[in-house]
C-alpha positions as CSV (number, residue, x, y, z in Angstrom):
1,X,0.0,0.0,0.0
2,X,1.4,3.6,-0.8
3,X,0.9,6.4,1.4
4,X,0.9,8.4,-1.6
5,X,-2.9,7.0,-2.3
6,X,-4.3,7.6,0.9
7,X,-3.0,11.0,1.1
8,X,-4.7,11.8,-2.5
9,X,-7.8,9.9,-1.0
10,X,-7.9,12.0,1.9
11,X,-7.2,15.3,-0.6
12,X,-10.5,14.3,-2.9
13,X,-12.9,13.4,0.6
14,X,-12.6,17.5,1.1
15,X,-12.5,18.9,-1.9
16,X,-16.1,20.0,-2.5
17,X,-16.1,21.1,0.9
18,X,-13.3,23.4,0.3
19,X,-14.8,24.5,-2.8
20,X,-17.8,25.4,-1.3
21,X,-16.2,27.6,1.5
22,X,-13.8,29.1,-1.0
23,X,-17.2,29.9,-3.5
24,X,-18.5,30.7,0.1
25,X,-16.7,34.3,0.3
26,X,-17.9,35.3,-2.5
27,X,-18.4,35.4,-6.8
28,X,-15.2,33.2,-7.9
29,X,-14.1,32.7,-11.1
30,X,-12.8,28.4,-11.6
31,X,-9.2,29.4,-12.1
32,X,-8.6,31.4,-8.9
33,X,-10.5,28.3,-7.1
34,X,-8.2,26.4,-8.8
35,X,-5.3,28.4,-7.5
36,X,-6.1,28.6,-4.2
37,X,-6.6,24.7,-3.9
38,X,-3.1,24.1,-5.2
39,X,-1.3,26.8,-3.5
40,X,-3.1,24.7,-0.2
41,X,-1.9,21.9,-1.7
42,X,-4.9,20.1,-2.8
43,X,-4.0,19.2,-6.0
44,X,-7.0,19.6,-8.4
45,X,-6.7,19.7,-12.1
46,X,-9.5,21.0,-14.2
47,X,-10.9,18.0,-15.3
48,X,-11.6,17.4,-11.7
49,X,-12.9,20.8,-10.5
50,X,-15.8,21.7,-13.9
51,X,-17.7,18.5,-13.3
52,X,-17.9,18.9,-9.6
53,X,-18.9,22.4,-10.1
54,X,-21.8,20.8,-12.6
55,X,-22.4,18.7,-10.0
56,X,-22.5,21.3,-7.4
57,X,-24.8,23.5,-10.0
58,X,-27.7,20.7,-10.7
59,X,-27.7,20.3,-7.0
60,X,-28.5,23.3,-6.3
61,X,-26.0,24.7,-4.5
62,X,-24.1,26.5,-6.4
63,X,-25.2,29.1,-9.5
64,X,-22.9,31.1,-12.1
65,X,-23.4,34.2,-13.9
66,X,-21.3,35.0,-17.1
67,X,-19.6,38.2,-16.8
68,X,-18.1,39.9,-19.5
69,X,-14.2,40.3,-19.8
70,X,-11.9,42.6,-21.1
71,X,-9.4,39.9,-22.3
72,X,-11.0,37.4,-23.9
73,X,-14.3,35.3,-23.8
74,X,-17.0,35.8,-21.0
75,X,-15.9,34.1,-17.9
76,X,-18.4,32.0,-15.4
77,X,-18.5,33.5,-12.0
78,X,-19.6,30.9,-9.3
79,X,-21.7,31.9,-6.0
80,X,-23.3,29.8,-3.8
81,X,-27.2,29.7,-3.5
82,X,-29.4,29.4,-0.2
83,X,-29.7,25.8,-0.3
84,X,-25.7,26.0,-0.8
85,X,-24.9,28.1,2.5
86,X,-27.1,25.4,4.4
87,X,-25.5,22.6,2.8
88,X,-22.4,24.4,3.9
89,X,-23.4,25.0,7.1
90,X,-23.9,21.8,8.1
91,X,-20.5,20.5,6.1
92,X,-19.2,23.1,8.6
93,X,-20.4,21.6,11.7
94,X,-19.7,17.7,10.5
95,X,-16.1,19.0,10.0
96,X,-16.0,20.4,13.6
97,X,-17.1,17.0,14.9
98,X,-14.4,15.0,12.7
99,X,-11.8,17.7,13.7
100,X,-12.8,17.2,17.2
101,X,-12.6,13.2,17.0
102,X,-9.7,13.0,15.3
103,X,-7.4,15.0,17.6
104,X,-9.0,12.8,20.7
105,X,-8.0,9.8,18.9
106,X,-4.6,11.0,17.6
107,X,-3.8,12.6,21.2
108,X,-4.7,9.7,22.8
109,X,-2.5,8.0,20.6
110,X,0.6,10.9,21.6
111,X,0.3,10.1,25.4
112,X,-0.1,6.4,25.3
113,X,3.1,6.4,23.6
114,X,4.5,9.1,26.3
115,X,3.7,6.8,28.9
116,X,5.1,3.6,27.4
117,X,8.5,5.5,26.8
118,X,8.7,6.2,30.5
């Protein structure tokens, strides 16, 4: 087994939750999302990010609107609809409660190994 999977595992588990709090702050254009999830390290490509924002669209949660640029073609602007912000909101509290877990169980894991080094 290669750690090297898990760790891309564990990257795509969060990745629509991070796009949803990054679309969260505000109209967002697909390459600055993309940006932001690589300069975080959460290596996304685009043929990984436009169908999950399709997905996120016919779900309701998210909505575009083109918006006219000076430089080229029309670009999408993403924004997340009401249904989206609950959705979010309760992504936000399930994340609390894994964040919570998961530090009992890996400090756990820290002081047995303290007290066996004793």
């Amino acid at each position: 087994m290669k750690v090297e999977n898990t760790q891309v595992q564990m990257r795509k588990g969060i990745l629509e939750f991070c796009i949803l709090n990054i679309i969260s702050r505000g109209e967002v254009y697909a390459s600055d999302m993309l940006m932001e999830l690589t300069s975080a390290k959460i290596m996304v490509v685009e043929g990984t990010l436009y169908p999950l924002l399709t997905r996120l669209r016919k779900a309701g949660l998210v909505d575009y609107k083109w918006v006219e640029s000076t430089s080229g073609p029309p670009r999408k602007y993403y924004k997340l609809t009401d249904n989206g912000k609950d959705f979010l909101s309760k992504l936000d509290a399930t994340w609390g409660e894994l964040m919570n877990s998961t530090n009992k169980i890996i400090s756990s894991k820290d002081a047995k190994s303290k007290t066996r080094k004793k």
